[in-house]
PyMOL CGO cylinders between C-alpha atoms (Angstrom):
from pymol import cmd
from pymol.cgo import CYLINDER

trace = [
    CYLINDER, -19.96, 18.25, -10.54, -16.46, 16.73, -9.02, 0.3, 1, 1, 1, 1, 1, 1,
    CYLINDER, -16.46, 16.73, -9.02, -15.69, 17.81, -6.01, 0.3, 1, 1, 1, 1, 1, 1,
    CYLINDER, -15.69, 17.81, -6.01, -12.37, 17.52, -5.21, 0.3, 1, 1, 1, 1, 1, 1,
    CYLINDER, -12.37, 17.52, -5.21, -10.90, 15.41, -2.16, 0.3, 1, 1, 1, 1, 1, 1,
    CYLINDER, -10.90, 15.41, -2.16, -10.81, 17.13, 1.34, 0.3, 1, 1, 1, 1, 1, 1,
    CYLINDER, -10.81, 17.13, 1.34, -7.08, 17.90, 2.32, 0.3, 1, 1, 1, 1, 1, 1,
    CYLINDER, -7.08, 17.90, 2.32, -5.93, 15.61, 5.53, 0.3, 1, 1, 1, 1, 1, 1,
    CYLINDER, -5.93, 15.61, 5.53, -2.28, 16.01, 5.20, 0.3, 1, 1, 1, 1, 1, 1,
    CYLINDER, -2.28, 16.01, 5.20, 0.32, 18.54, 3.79, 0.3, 1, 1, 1, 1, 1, 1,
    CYLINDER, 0.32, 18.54, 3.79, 3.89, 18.06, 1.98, 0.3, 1, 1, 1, 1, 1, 1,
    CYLINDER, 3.89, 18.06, 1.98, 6.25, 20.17, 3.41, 0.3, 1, 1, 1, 1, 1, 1,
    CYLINDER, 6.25, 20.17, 3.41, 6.46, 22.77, 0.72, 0.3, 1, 1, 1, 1, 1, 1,
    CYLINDER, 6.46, 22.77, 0.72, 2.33, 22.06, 0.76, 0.3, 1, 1, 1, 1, 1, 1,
    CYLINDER, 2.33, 22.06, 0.76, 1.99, 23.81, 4.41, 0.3, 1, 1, 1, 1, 1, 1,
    CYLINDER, 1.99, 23.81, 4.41, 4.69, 26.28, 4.07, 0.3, 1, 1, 1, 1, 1, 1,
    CYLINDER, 4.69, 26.28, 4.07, 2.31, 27.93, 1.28, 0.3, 1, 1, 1, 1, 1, 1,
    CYLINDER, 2.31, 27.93, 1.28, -0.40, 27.61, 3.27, 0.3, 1, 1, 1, 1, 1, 1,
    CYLINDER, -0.40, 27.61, 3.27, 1.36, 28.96, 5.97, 0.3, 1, 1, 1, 1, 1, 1,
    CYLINDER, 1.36, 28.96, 5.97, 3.08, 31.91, 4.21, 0.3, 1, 1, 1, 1, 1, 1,
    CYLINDER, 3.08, 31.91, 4.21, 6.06, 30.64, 5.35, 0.3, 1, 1, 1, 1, 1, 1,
    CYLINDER, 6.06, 30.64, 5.35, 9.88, 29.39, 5.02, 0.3, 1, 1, 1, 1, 1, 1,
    CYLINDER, 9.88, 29.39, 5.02, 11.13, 26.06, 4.83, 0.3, 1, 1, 1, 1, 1, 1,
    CYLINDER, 11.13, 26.06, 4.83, 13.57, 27.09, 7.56, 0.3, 1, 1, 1, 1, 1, 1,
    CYLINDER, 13.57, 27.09, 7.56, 10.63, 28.55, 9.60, 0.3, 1, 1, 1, 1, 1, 1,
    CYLINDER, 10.63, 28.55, 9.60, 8.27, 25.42, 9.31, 0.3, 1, 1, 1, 1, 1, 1,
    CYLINDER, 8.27, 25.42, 9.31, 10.98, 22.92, 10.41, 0.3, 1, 1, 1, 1, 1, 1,
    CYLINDER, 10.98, 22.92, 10.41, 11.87, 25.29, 13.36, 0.3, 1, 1, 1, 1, 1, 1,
    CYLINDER, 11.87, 25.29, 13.36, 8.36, 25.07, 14.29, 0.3, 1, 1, 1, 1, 1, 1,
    CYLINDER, 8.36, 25.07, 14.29, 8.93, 21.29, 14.01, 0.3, 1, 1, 1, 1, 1, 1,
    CYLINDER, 8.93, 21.29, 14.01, 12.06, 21.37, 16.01, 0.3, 1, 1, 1, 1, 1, 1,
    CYLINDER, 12.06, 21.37, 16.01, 10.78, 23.44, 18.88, 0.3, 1, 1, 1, 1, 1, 1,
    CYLINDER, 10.78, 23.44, 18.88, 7.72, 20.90, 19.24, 0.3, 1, 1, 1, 1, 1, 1,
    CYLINDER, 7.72, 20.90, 19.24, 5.43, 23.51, 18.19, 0.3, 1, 1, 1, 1, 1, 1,
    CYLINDER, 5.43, 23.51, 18.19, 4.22, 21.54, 15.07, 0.3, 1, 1, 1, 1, 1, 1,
    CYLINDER, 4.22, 21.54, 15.07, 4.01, 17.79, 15.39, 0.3, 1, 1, 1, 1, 1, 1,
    CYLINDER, 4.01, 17.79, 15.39, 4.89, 15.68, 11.60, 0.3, 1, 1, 1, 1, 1, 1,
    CYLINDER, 4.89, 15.68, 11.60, 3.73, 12.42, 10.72, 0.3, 1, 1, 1, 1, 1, 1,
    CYLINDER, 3.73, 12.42, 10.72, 6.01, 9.92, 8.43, 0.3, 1, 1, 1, 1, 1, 1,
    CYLINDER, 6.01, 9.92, 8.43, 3.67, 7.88, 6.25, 0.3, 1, 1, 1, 1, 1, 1,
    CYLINDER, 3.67, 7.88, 6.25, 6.11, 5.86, 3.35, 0.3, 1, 1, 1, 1, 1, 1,
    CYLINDER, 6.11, 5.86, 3.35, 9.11, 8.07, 3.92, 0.3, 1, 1, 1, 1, 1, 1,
    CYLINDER, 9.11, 8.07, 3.92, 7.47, 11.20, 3.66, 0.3, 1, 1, 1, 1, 1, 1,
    CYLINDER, 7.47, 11.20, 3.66, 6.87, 13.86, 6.39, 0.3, 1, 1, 1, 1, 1, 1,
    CYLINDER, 6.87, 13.86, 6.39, 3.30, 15.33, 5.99, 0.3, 1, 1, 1, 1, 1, 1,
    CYLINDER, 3.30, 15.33, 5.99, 2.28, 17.99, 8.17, 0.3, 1, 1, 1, 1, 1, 1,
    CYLINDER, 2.28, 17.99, 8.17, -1.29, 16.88, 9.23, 0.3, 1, 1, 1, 1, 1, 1,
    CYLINDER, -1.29, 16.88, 9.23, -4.22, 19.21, 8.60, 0.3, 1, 1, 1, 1, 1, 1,
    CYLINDER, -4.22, 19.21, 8.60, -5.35, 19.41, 12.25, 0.3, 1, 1, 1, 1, 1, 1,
    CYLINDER, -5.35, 19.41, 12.25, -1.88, 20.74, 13.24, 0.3, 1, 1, 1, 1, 1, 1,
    CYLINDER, -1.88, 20.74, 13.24, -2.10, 23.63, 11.02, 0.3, 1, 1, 1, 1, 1, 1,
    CYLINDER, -2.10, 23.63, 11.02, -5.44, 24.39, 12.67, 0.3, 1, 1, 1, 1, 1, 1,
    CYLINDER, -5.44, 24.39, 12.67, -3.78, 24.32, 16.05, 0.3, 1, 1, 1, 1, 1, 1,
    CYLINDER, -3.78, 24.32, 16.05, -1.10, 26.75, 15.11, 0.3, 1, 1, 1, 1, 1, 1,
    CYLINDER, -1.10, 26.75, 15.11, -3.30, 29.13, 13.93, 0.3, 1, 1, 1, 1, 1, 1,
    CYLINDER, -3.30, 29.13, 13.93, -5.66, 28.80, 16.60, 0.3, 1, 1, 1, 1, 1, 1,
    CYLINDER, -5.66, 28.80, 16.60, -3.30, 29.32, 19.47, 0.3, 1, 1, 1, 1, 1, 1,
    CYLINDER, -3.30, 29.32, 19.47, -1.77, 32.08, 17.24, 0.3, 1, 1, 1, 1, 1, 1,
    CYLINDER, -1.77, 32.08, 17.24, -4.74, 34.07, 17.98, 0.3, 1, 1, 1, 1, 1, 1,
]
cmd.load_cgo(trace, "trace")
């Protein structure tokens, strides 16, 4: 059986589904600090362990 890859980074349109939210929303989150982006070849990728981090000091 394949299992498939473990998830280490999100697209941008990737973590605002798993999110449930906005692109607005998830690049205020960005803007205010609250959700730090990585660049890797041009693209910003919202790494797994900062989702994680928003939802754990959501709680």
């Amino acid at each position: 059986m394949h299992t498939p890859p473990e998830i280490l980074v999100y697209r941008i349109n990737d973590a605002c589904r798993t999110l449930s939210l906005g692109r607005s929303s998830l690049y205020k989150l960005i803007n205010e600090g609250k959700l730090k982006p990585i660049t890797i070849a041009g693209r910003t990728l919202i790494p797994r362990g900062e989702i994680e981090r928003l939802i754990a000091e959501a709680n």
